[in-house]
N, C-alpha and C positions, 0 to 999 in steps of 0.2 A: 504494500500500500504506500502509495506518494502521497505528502502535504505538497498542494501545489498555491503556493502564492498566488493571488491575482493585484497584481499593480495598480491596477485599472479600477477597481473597486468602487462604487461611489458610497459616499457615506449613505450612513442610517436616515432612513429618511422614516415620517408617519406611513401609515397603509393608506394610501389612496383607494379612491372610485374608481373602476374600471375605465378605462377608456372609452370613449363614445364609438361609432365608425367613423372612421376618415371618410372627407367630402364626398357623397356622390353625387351622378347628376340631380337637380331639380327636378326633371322631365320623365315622367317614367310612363312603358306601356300600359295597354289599357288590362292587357291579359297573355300571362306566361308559363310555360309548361317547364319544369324543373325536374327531369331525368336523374336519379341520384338523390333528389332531394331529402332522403332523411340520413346521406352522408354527411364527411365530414365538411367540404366547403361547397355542397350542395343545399346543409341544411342553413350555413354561414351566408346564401345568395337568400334566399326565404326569409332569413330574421333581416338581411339588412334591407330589403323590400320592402316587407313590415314594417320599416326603419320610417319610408319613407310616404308609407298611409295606404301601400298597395297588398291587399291578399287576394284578388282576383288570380290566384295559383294555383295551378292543378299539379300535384309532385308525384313523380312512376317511382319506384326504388324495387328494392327484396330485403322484406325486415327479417328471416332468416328467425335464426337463434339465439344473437348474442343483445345489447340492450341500445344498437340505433335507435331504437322506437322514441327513447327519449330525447333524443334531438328534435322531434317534430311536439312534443307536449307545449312547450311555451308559444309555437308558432301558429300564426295563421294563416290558413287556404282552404282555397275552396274544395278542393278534391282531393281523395288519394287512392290508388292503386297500383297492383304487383307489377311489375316491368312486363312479367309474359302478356297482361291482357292490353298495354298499350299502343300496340301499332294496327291489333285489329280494331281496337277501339278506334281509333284516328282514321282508319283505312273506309271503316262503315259513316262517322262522321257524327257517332255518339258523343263525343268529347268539346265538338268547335269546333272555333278557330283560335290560332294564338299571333298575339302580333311577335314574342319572342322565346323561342326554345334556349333552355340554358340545358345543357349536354352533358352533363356531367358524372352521368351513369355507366361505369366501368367495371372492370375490374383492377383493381389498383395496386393490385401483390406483385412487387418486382421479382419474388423468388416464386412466380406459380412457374410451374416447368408443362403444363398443357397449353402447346401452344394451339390447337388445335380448339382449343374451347377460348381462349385468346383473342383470337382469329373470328368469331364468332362472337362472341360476347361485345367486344371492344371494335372491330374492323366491319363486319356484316350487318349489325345493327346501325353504326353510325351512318353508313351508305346510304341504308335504309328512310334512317329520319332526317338525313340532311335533302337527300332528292325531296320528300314529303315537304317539310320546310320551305323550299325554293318552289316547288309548286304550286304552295297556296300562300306564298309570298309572307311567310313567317321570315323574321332575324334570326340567324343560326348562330348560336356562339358553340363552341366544342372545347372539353378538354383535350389537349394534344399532350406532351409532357417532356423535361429537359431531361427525360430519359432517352430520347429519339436522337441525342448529341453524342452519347455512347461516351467514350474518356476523352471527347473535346480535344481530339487533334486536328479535327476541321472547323473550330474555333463551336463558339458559341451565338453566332450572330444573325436574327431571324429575319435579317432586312430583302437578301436573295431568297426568294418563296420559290423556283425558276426550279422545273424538272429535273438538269443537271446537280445544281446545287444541293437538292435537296437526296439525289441518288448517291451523294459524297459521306453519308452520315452511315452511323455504323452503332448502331444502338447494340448495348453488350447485352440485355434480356428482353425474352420472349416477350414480357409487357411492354418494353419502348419497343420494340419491332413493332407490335399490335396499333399502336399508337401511329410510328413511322410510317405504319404501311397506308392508312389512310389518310395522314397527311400526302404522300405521296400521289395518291390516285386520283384526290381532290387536282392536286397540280397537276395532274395529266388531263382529265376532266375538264379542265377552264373554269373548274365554279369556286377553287379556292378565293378568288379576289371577290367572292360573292358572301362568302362565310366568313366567320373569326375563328380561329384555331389558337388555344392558348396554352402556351408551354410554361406548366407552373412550375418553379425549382422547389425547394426544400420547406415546404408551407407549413406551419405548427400553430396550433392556441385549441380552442375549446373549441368541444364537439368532437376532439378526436378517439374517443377512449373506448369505441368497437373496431378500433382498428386492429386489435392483438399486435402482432409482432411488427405492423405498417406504422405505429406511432410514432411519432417526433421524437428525439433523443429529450426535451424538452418533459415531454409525459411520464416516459421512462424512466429518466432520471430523479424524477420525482420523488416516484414510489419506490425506487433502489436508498433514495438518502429518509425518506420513512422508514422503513424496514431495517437501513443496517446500517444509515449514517453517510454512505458511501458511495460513490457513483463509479460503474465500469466503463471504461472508452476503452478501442481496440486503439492498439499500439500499432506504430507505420512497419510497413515493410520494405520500404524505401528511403531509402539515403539519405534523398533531400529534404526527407520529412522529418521532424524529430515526431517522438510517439505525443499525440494530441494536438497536432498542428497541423494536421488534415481540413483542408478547409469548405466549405459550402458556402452557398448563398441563399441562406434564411431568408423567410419572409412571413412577416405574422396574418393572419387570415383575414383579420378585419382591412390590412390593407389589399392583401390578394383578390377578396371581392368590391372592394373600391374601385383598382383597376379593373374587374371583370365589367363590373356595373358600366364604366367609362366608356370602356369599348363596345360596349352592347348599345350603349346612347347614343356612339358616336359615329353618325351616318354616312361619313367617308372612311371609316375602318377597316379594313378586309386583310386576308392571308394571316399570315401566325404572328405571333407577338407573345417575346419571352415575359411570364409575369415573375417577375424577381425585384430583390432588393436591389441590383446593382451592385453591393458588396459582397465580400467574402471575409466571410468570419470563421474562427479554428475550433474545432469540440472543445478546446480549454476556454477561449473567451465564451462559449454558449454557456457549457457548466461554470463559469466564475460568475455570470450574470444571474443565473439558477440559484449557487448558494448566497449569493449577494441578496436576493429576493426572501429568500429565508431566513437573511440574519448570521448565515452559519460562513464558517472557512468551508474551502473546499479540501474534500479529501474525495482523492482519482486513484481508482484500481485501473493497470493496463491489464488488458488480457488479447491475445491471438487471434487474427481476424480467422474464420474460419477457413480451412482449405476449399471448400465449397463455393466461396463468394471471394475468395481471398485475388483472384487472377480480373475480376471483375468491377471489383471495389474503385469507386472515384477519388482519387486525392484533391481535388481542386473542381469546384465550379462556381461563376459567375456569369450572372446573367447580364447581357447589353441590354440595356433598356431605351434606349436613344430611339428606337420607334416606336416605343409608348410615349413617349415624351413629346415626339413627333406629332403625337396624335392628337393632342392637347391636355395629356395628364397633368396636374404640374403642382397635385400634393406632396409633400414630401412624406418619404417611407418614414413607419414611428423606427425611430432610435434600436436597437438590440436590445439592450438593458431594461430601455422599458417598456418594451411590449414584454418581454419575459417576465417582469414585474406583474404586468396585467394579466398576465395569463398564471401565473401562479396563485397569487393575492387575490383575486378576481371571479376565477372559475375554481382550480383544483385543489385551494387549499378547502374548498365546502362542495367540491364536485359538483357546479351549474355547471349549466350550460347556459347558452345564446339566448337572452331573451328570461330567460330565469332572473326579472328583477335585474338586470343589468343589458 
């Protein structure tokens, strides 16, 4: 076990109110379908809708077995049903019309190894309800995901949408293929500049907590420094990394659907757009701002990245945000430290959720 200092530290502060959502637009449609919606940033589109005086929502999910359900208790909409009965619904014309599909119904497990239900779940359906969408002249937005950049040796940058560009990428699991591949076919297609495609990086806060082993290092680590005081990060297996200097580009949720909201309002938007912080931050600065949030030092276990994921694992990603910005996004992303704060203090030190009074 290492004490690891954090420098960086900010002092003791009181416990704060949660953070409100970062700006969205004013203008919002009349009526929207929410794919996903009792996920994690599908249930995060729903309350910040809510946010804005809209429950005209009809949300498709699979509440399964584990306790999503309670992601939708604080929310309101007008409708809800299983994903299998949504496209015949839509197809017969029991459901409406919608001015805006938010897409965000996936499967989201980078370690599922059936790529064939992948392919299927994630690639067949999208096709499915982006043509529906364009037909009856609904706004498509779709999850895409900075898993489709694979270890970022062809950069990170989603300004080239162009069939070439996008066949240079090299996504290292079955789920960003799943994702690459109908990015792809949209750009072959011609109707990508008709859609929005959003490549979320390392997204975390509340509402994640049916995710099992897909939670934020953020969640995780939580319930590790409950339990035992402690927190595990995998140590580098590379040179130029010292062990917890591995870096991502975090982004807390309430802004990830501000930028989604933005782009869905914004009527000359089209092709994919990375939604990230723009920064890169290292597992040690995430866990410093974690036990800074609790009052506590940190104390870091290294352990062995698995040999399973071990050849596959990302050292470094940041997201170019220069064509959201383009777009006319021009909030700025909340701080590290304190959206960690918000999400700790906020949601899981009393386990709410969205909308749960906050």
């Amino acid at each position: 076990m290492n004490h690891v200092p954090d420098p960086a530290r900010p002092a003791a502060d009181p416990v704060l109110a949660p953070l409100p959502l970062p700006s969205v637009p004013d203008t919002v449609p009349g009526r929207v379908l929410v794919t996903g919606g009792a996920g994690f940033i599908g249930s995060a589109l729903v309350w910040a809708l809510n946010q804005q005086g809209l429950d005209r929502i009809v949300i498709a999910d699979r509440l399964g077995r584990d306790e999503k359900w309670r992601n939708l208790v604080p929310l309101r909409f007008e409708d809800y049903l299983e994903a299998e009965d949504l496209f015949p619904r839509l197809e017969s014309g029991a459901l409406g019309q919608f001015d805006l599909i938010l897409h965000l119904g996936a499967c989201s497990a980078t370690t599922e190894l059936d790529a064939t239900y992948l392919a299927r779940n994630n690639f067949e359906f999208t096709k499915l309800l982006a043509h529906w969408a364009l037909a009856h002249g609904s706004r498509f937005v779709y999850a895409s995901s900075a898993a489709t950049y694979g270890d970022g040796a062809q950069g990170m940058d989603d300004r080239d949408n162009s069939v070439s560009a996008l066949s240079a990428l090299r996504p290292l699991n079955a789920y960003g293929y799943s994702k690459h591949l109908f990015d792809q076919y949209a750009a072959h297609s011609g109707m990508l500049s008709r859609l929005v495609g959003l490549k979320y990086f390392n997204v975390y806060g509340p509402n994640e907590a049916h995710k099992g082993d897909m939670r934020s290092l953020v969640h995780k680590a939580f319930g590790q420094i409950q339990d035992t005081g402690t927190v595990r990060l995998f140590r580098s297996h590379r040179p130029e990394y010292r062990d917890g200097e591995q870096q991502r580009d975090f982004l807390y949720v309430k802004d990830a659907v501000a930028m989604t909201l933005h782009l869905a309002m914004a009527p000359s938007a089209g092709g994919l757009y990375n939604i990230g912080s723009g920064e890169a931050h290292s597992w040690l600065e995430l866990t410093g701002a974690l036990f800074a949030a609790l009052g506590r030092e940190p104390e870091i276990e290294f352990i062995d990245i698995p040999e399973a994921i071990r050849a596959k694992y990302q050292y470094h990603t940041k997201a170019d945000i220069l064509k959201l910005r383009a777009s006319g996004y021009a909030a700025p992303v909340t701080p590290l430290a304190v959206a960690v704060r918000d999400y700790v203090r906020g949601y899981l030190a009393d386990d709410r959720r969205l909308g749960d009074g906050a």
